[in-house]
N, C-alpha and C positions, 0 to 999 in steps of 0.2 A: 182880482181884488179879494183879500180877506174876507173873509166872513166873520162878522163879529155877535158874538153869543151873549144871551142877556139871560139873568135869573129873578125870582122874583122874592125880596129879599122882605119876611114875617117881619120881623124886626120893624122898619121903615115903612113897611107898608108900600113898595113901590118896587119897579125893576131896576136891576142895576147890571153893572156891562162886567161879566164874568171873564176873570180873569186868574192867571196859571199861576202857582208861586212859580218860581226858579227853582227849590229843594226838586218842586216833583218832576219838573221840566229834563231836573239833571238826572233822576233816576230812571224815566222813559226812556231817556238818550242811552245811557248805560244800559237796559235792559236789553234796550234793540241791538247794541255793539255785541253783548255777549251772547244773544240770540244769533246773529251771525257769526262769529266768531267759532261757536260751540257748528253751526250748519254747514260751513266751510270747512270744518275737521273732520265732519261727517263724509262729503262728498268727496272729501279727497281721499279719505283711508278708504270709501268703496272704491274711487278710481284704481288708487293705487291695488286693493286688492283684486279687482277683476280684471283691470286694463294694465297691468308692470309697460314701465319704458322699456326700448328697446338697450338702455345699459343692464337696465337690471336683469333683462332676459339671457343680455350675455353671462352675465355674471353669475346667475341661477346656473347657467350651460358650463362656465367655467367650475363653480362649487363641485354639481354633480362630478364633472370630468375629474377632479381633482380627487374625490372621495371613492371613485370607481380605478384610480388609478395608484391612491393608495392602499386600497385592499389587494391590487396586484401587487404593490411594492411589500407589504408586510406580508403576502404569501412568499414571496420570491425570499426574503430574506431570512424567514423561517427556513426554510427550505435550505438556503444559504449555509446556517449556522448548523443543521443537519448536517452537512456536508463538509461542513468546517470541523465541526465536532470530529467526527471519521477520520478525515487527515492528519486530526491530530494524535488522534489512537491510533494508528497505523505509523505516524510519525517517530510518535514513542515507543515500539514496539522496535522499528528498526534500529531506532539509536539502541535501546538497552540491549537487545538478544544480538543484532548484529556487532555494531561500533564501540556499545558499551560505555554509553556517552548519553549524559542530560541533554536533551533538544535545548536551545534556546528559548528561554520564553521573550513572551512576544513583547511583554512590555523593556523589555532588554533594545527594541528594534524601533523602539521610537521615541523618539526626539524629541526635547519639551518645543526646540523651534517650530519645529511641524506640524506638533499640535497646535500653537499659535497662531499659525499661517492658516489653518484647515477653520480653524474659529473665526480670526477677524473674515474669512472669505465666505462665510455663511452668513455672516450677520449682515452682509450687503447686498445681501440676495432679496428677492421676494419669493412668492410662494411658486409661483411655477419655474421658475427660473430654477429656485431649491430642487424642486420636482425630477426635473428635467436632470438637474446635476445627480442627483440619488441614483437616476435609474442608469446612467451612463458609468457611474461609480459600482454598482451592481452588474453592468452587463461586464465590467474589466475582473470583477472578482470570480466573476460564472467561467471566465475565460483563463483565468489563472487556477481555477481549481481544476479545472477539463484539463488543463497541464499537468496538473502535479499528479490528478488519479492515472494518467496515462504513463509520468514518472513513476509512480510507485508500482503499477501492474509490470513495467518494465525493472525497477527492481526488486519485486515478487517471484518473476519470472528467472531471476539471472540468480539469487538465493535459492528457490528450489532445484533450479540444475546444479548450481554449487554443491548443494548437498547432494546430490542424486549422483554427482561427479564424485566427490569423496567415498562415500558408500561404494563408489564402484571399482576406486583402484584399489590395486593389489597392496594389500597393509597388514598382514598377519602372518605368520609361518605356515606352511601344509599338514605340517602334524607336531603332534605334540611336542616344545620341545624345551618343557621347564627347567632344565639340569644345562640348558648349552651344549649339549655333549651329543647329537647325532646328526652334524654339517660333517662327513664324511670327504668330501672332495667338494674345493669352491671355484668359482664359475675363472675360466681364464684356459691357459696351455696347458696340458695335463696327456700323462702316457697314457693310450687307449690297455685297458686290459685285456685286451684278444689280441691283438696287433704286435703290443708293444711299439708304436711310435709316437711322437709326438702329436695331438690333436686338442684341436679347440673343444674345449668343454663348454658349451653356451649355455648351463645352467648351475644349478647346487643338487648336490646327493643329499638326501636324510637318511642315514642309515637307522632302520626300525625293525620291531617284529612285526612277520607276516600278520598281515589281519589287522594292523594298527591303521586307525581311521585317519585317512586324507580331507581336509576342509578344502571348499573352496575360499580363497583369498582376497574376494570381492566381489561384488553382486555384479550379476551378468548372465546371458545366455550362451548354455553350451552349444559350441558348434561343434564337436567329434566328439566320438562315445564308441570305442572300440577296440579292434586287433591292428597296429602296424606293423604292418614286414620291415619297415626301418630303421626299425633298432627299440622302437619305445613300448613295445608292445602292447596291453591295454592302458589304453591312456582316454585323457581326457582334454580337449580345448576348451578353455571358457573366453568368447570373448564379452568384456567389460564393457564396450563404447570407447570416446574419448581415445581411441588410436590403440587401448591396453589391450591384450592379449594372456592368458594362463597357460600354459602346457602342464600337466601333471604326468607322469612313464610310469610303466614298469607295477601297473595294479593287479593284484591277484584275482581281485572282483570288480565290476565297474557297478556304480550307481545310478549316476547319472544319466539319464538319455538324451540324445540331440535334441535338439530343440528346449529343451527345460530352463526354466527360469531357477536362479538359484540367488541364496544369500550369502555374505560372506559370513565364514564358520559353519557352513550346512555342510554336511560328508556326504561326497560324491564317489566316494570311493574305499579298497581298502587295500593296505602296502602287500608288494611281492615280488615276482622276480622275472616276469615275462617279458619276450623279447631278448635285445641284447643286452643283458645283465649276469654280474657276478655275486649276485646278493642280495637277498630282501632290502629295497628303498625306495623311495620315493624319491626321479629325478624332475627337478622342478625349474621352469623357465618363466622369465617375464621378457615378452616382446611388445614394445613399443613402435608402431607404426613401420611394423615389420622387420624391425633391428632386434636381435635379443641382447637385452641390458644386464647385470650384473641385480641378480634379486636382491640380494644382502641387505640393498638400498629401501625394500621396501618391508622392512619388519617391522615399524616405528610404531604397528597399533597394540603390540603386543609385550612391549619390553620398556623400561627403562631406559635414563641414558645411560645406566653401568651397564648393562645388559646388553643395548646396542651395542657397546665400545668391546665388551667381551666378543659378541657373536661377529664383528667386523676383523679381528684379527683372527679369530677361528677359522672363519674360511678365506683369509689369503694366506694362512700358513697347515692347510690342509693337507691331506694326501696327495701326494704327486700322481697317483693312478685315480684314474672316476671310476668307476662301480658302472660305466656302459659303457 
């Protein structure tokens, strides 16, 4: 049962039965809502701060993951564009000094479709899904650059022997020989000078003064440095690599010694007439993989094309006798 409250009212002189407006009735009500309201916020933002649900613990677990596996993804891609960078200076290194040719640039190699495709399929992604694609798209580039540095050390490799190979063939004349005028006897059948019969001549005569210096004709190590009973007397072998071979005859002085590494244009020697010879020169051979070839072919470092076409009819229309 209620309890019903009385006051004692000055006025009247007498008790009267106290009673509540409605204004204040409605502000208590209110008071007490927004008192609870305001204690219900409270308890739940400690909830929530001390006790997280079990999604949100995931999602905390997936945040961090994400954030730990982006700082792998923006090291990796630094690293990347390090690497990208490289390929491309080396890239353009080979075009201009080798091929002599602009590389393609890259925005040349892609497509405005593809950029389309590669957009609208990101934007239907979510974040680990994205994730996931980046790092798969990253491990295809790590694996295509490990390609191309293993291409390029492979054509690094095949450019330095190229040159190493040029530098070493035979491509210069044995002595001096800026007038055209001392190819003496050219390489083919020719009357021996002691004999008088007919014999293969397997190289070129330069006829020169004794003491005139002999080059070697491409870099190489000599293998002979000596006296031959055979007819060549002090001579000299250089072999080149790549199958080439030098013989130089008939040196007044040797320079060279076996074994020595030499350059092309270095003097290993100097012109004379020992052995079997009738005259101060230098009898000079190119052997290729044990055949001896026709030198004449190999003067190209030092002449012209007038010059080449002069010194190629000098020696097929030579002296019918060699000078060994």
């Amino acid at each position: 049962m209620k309890k019903i409250k009385y006051y004692y009212n000055t006025h009247t002189l007498r008790y009267e039965k106290l009673e509540t407006p409605l204004r204040v009735r409605l502000l208590r009500i209110l008071g007490f809502l927004s008192a609870l309201i305001v204690s219900s916020a409270i308890v739940i933002y400690l909830y929530n701060r001390f006790f997280p649900q079990p999604r949100e613990l995931e999602a905390n677990k997936r945040l961090e993951l994400m954030k730990e596996n982006y700082g792998t993804l923006s090291k990796k891609v630094k690293e990347l564009e390090e690497q990208m960078a490289a390929l491309e200076k080396r890239d353009n290194e080979v075009y201009r000094s080798i091929f002599e040719a602009n590389p393609v640039p890259d925005s040349a190699r892609i497509k405005l479709i593809e950029q389309k495709r590669e957009i609208d399929k990101l934007k239907g992604m979510d974040d680990y899904v994205l994730e996931k694609e980046i790092a798969q798209q990253l491990n295809n580039i790590s694996s295509r650059i490990a390609y191309q540095f293993s291409s390029y050390d492979a054509i690094s490799k095949l450019i330095k022997n190229q040159d190493e190979k040029l530098a070493s063939i035979p491509a210069i004349q044995p002595v001096s020989n800026k007038q055209l005028n001392r190819i003496a006897s050219g390489f083919g059948m020719r009357i021996d000078p002691v004999y008088g019969t007919p014999k293969m001549h397997n190289g070129l005569d330069f006829t020169a003064p004794q003491g005139t210096p002999i080059y070697a004709t491409g870099n190489g190590v000599v293998k002979t440095a000596g006296f031959s009973d055979g007819g060549y007397g002090n001579h000299v072998v250089i072999n080149h690599g790549y199958g080439y071979q030098t013989l130089y005859g008939h040196m007044v002085k040797i320079k060279a010694r076996q074994g020595q590494k030499v350059k092309r244009g270095e003097v290993i020697g100097w012109v004379g007439s020992t052995g079997k010879s009738t005259g101060p020169h230098c009898h000079y051979e190119v052997i290729i993989n044990g055949n001896e070839v026709n030198p004449v072919y190999f003067f190209y470092n030092d002449l012209n094309a007038e010059q080449y076409d002069i010194l190629l009819k000098l020696a097929a229309t030579g002296s019918a006798k060699s000078f060994d």
